[in-house]
C-alpha positions in Angstrom: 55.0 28.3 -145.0 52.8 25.7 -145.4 55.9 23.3 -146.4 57.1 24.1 -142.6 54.1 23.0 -140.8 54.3 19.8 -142.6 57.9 19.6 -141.5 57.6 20.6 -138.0 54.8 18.1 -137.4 56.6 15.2 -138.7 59.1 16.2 -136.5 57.1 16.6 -133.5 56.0 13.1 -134.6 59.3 11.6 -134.5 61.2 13.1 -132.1 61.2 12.4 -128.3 59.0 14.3 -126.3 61.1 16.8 -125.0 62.5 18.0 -128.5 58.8 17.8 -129.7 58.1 20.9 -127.2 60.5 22.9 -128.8 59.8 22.2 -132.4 56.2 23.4 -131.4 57.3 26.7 -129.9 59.1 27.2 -132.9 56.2 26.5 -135.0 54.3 29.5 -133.4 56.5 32.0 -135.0 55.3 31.0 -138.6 51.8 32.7 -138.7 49.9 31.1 -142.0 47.0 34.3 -141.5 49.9 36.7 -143.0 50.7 40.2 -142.3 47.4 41.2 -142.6 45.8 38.5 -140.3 42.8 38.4 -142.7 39.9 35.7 -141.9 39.4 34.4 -145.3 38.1 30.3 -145.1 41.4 28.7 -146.6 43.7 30.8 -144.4 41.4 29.7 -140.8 41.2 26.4 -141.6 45.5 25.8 -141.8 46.1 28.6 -139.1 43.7 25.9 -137.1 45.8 23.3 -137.8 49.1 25.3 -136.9 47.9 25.9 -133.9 45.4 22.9 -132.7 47.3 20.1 -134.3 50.9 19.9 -132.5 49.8 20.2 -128.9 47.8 17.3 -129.8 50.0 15.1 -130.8 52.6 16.3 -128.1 49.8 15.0 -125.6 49.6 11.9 -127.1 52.8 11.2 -127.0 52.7 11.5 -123.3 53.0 7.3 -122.0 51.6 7.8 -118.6 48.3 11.2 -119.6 46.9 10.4 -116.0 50.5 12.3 -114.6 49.2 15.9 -115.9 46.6 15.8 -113.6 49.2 14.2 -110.7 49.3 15.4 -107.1 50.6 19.4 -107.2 48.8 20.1 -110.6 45.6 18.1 -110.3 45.4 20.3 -106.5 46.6 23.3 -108.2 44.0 23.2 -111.3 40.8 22.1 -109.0 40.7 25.3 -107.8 39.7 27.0 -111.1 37.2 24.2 -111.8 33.9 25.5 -111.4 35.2 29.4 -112.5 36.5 28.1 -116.1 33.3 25.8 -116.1 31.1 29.1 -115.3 33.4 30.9 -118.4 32.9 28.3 -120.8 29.1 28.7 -120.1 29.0 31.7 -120.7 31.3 31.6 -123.9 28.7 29.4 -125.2 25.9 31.3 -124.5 26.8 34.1 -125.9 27.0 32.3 -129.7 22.9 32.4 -129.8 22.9 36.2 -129.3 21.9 37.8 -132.5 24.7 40.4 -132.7 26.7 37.5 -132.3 29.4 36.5 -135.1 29.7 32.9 -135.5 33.2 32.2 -137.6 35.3 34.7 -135.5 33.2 32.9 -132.0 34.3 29.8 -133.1 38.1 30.9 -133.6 37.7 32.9 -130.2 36.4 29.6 -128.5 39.3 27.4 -129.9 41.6 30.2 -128.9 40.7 29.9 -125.1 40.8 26.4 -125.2 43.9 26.2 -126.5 45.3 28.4 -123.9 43.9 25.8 -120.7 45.2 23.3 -122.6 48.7 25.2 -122.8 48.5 25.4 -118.9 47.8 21.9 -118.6 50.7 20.9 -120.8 53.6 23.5 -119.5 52.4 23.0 -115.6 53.2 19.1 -116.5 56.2 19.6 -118.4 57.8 21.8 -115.8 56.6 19.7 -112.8 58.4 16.8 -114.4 61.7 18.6 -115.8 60.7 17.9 -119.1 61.8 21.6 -120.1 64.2 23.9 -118.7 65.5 27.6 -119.5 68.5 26.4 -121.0 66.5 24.8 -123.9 64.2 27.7 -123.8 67.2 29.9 -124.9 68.5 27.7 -127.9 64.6 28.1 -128.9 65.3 32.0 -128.2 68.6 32.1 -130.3 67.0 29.9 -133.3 63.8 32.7 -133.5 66.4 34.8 -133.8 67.8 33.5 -136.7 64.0 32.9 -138.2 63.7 36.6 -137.5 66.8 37.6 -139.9 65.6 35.3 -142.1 61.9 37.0 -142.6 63.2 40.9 -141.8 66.1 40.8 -144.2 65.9 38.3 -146.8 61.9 37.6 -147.4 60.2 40.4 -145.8 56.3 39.5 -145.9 55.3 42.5 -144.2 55.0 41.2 -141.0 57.4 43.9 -139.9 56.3 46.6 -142.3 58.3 47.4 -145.7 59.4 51.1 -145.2 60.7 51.1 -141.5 61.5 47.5 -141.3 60.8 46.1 -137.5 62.7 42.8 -136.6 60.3 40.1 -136.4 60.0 36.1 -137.3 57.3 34.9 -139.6 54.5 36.7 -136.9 53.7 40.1 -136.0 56.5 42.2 -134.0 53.9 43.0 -131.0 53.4 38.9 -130.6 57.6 38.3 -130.9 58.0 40.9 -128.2 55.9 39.6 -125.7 57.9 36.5 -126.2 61.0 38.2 -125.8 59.6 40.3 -122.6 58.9 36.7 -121.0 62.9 34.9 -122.1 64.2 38.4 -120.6 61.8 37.8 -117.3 63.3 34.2 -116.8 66.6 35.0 -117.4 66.2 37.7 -114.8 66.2 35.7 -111.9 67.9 32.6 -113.4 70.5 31.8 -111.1 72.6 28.6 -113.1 74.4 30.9 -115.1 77.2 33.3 -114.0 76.4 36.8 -113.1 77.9 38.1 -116.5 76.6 35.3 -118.9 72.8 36.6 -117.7 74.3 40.1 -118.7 75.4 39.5 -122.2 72.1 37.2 -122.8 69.9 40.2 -121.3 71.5 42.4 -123.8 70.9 40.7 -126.5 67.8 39.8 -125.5 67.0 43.6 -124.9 68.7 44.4 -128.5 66.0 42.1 -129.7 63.3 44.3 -128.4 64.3 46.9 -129.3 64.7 46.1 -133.1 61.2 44.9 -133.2 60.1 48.4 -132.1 57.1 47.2 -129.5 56.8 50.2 -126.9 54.9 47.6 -124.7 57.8 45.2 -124.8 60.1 48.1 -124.0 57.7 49.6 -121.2 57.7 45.9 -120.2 60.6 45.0 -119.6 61.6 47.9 -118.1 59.2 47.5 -115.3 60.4 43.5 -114.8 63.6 45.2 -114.2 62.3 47.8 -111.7 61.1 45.4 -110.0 64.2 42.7 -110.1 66.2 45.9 -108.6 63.4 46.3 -105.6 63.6 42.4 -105.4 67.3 41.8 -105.3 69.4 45.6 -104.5 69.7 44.7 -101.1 71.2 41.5 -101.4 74.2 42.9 -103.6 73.4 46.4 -105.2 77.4 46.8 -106.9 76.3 44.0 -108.9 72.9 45.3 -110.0 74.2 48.6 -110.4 77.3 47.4 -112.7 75.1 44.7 -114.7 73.1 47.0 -115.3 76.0 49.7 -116.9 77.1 46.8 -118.9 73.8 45.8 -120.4 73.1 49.6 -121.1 76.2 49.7 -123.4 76.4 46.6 -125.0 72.6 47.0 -125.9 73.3 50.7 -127.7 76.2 49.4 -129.1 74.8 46.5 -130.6 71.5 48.3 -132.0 73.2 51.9 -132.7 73.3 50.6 -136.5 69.6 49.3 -136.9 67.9 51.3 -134.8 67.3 54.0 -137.5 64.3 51.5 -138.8 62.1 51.5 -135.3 63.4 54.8 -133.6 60.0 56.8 -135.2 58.2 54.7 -132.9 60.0 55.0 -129.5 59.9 58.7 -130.3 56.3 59.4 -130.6 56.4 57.0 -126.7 59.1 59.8 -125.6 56.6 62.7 -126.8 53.8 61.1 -125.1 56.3 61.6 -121.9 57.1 65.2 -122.4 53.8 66.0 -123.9 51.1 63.9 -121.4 49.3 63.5 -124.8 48.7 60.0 -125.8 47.6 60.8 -129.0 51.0 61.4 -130.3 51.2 57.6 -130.8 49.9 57.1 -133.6 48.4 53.8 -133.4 47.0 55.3 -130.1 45.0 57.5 -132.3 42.8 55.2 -133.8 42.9 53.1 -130.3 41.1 56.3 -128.8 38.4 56.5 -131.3 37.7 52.9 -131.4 37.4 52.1 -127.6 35.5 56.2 -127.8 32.9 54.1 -129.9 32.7 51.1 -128.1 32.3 53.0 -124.7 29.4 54.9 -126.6 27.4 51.1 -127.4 28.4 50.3 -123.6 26.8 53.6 -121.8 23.5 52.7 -124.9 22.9 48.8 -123.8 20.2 47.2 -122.0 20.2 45.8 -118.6 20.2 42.3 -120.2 23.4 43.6 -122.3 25.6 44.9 -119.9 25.2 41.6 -117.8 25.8 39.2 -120.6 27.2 41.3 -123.8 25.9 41.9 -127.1 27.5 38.0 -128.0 30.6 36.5 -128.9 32.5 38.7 -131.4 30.1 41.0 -131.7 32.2 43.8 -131.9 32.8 42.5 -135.9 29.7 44.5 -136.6 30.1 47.6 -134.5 33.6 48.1 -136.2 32.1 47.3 -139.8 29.5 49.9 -139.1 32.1 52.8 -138.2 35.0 52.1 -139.3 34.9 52.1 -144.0 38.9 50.8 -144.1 37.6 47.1 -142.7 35.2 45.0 -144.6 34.0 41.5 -144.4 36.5 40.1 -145.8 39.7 41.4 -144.0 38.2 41.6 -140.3 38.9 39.3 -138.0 36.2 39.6 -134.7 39.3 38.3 -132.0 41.6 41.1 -133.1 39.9 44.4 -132.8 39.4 45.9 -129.8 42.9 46.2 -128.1 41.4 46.2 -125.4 41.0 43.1 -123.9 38.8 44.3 -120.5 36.3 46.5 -122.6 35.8 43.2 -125.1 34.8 41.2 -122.6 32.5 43.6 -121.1 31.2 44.5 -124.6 30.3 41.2 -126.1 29.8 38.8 -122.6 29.3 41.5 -120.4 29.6 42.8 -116.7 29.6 38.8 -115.3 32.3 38.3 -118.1 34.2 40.8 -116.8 33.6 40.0 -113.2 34.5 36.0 -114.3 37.9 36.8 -115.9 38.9 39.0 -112.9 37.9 36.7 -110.3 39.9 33.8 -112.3 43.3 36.1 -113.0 43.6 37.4 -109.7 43.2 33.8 -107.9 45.4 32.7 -110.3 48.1 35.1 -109.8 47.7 35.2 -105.7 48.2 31.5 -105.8 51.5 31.8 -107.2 52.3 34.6 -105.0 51.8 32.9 -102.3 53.4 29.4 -103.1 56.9 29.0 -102.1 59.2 32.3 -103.8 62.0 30.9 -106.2 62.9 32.1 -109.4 60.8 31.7 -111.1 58.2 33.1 -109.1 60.1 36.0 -109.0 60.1 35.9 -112.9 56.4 35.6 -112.9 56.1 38.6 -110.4 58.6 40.7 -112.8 56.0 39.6 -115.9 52.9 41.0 -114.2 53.2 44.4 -115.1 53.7 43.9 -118.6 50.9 40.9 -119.1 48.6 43.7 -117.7 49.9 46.2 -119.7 49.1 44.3 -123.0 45.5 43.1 -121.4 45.2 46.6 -121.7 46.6 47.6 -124.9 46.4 44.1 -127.5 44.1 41.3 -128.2 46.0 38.8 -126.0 43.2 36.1 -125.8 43.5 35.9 -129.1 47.3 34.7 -129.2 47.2 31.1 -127.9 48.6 29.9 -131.2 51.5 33.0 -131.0 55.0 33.2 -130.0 53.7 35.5 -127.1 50.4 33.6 -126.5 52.4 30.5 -125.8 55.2 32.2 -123.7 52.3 33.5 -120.7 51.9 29.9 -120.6 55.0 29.1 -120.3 55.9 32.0 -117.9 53.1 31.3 -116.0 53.3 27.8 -114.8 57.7 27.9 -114.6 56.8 27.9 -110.9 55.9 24.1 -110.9 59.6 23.5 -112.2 60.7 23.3 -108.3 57.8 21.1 -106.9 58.7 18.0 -108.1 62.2 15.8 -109.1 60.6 13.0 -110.9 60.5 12.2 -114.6 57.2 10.9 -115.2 56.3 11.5 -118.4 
């Protein structure tokens, strides 16, 4: 794979701007760490190229820089000024802690920097049409094919080798938060004939389904929940038809495969009849794990539970109770599955209060900018971006197919502020 970052980077070289943003979406579906996402030295140090390298050079191709910070987004991103600044302190902090674990804190810290940068980048490239959906789906269609390719003809593991779950070069949780945020979009996408946006949903849905992420399924779900409370009384024959047809076409078109990812949506349907969590098995070991680290919480000191026991620290509590990780195969960012209880673990109860306070100003400033839709989109995302803050190491994903999609998802809303081409 290494051979593909070489060629995507060229590319993103040579072509013009706009193309350059796609080739680097692309390029987050190849994930150099392998199925295993091991930390060995060799492995960090390309994976940090993959992912630090491209939206570098896509900024410096920009001609005119001082229009990311223009007018709507340099307003827009002032507000979180002093919030990020008071985050980053902290981050930084926490490194001279002594549980602290300095490799993993240093990948955690590129990994949150990446993200604001992300921000930066898709708030300008939406503001000044640099992107739209319509390139956003070829992107979808090509990952697709990427996806064939690694599931069918060089299966890495990324998907598993016995029941084989439909995923690119990344792992299937990451390539269905993607495909949670293209189904979002699409949603309320209104350039595109009422039954165009129902065959792409389906296939888009079909997608999901083969890659056998419950969130992804839970999440999309709930975006469509809420697109029916959002849109039934405008034309509810529509909905209600629309959503027949995507019902059919989508067990029609996965009836064959679905025998390699069914095991997994039906230990989510005995959780249902059962109430018992447990009967997901990677639930299991969730339980235990977050049962441990809420055991360190309720044991800290005052000075702990305000700042944390350091960045990463939770390496060394799962090295000392859990014998099927050692040094050499853990990776501190992609643990806990838990995204709240890490960052009350290892930066504490002002961490925790931090992130919240930034999230929910963030999300009530879209709410309450002008509704279009893709603010509707971004409304329909909510339940599932909580759901996987919940359930999967999502600040660790910057450099991911789904890292890079709440990026994208989340600043679509600048698209109709602006009609110049500026950059």
């Amino acid at each position: 794979m290494i051979d593909i970052i070489i060629i995507s980077t060229i590319l993103i070289i040579l072509l013009p701007l706009k193309y350059s943003i796609y080739i680097w979406i692309l390029l987050t579906n190849f994930d150099i760490a392998g199925s295993t996402w091991e930390s060995g030295s060799s492995t960090n140090l390309i994976n940090s190229i993959r992912i630090l390298l491209p939206p570098l050079l896509i900024f410096f191709k920009i001609r005119n820089k001082k229009a990311i910070l223009y007018n709507n987004l340099y307003e827009h991103f002032k507000k979180y000024e002093k919030i990020l600044v008071l985050i980053f302190v902290l981050v930084i902090f926490s490194f001279f802690y002594k549980d602290s674990h300095l490799l993993s804190g240093m990948k955690f810290f590129g990994y949150i920097t990446v993200f604001l940068f992300q921000f930066i980048l898709f708030a300008s490239f939406w503001y000044y049409r640099v992107i739209n959906l319509k390139g956003i789906l070829v992107v979808f269609f090509i990952t697709i094919l990427i996806a064939i390719t690694q599931t069918f003809f060089f299966n890495q593991g990324f998907g598993g080798y016995s029941a084989l779950r439909f995923t690119t070069f990344t792992s299937p949780q990451s390539y269905g938060q993607f495909l949670v945020g293209i189904f979002c979009l699409l949603l309320f996408y209104e350039k595109i004939s009422p039954i165009t946006r129902t065959i792409l949903l389906s296939i888009v849905l079909t997608t999901i389904i083969l890659t056998g992420s419950r969130s992804a399924l839970i999440g999309i779900i709930a975006a469509y929940f809420i697109y029916i409370i959002i849109l039934t009384r405008l034309n509810f024959i529509k909905i209600f038809l629309s959503s027949i047809l995507i019902f059919v076409f989508t067990m029609f078109s996965s009836n064959y495969l679905f025998k390699y990812v069914s095991n997994r949506f039906l230990e989510l349907f005995f959780v249902i009849s059962s109430y018992d969590i447990q009967n997901v098995s990677t639930f299991a070991f969730r339980l235990s794990l977050w049962d441990v680290i809420l055991g360190n919480i309720q044991k800290s000191s005052w000075f702990e539970l305000l700042l944390g026991h350091g960045i990463s620290s939770g390496s060394k509590l799962v090295l000392q109770n859990f014998y099927n990780y050692t040094t050499s195969n853990i990776d501190g960012n992609r643990l806990f599955h838990n995204e709240f209880l890490r960052i009350v673990y290892e930066f504490g109860f002002s961490g925790l209060l931090l992130f919240l306070i930034l999230l929910f100003y963030y999300i009530y400033n879209i709410l309450k900018s002008e509704k279009n839709s893709f603010g509707y989109s971004i409304i329909a995302f909510l339940p599932f971006l909580f759901l996987t803050l919940f359930v999967e190491n999502i600040l660790a994903s910057s450099g991911s197919p789904g890292g890079i999609m709440i990026a994208m998802i989340f600043t679509s809303f600048f698209h109709f502020k602006n009609n110049e081409e500026y950059l």
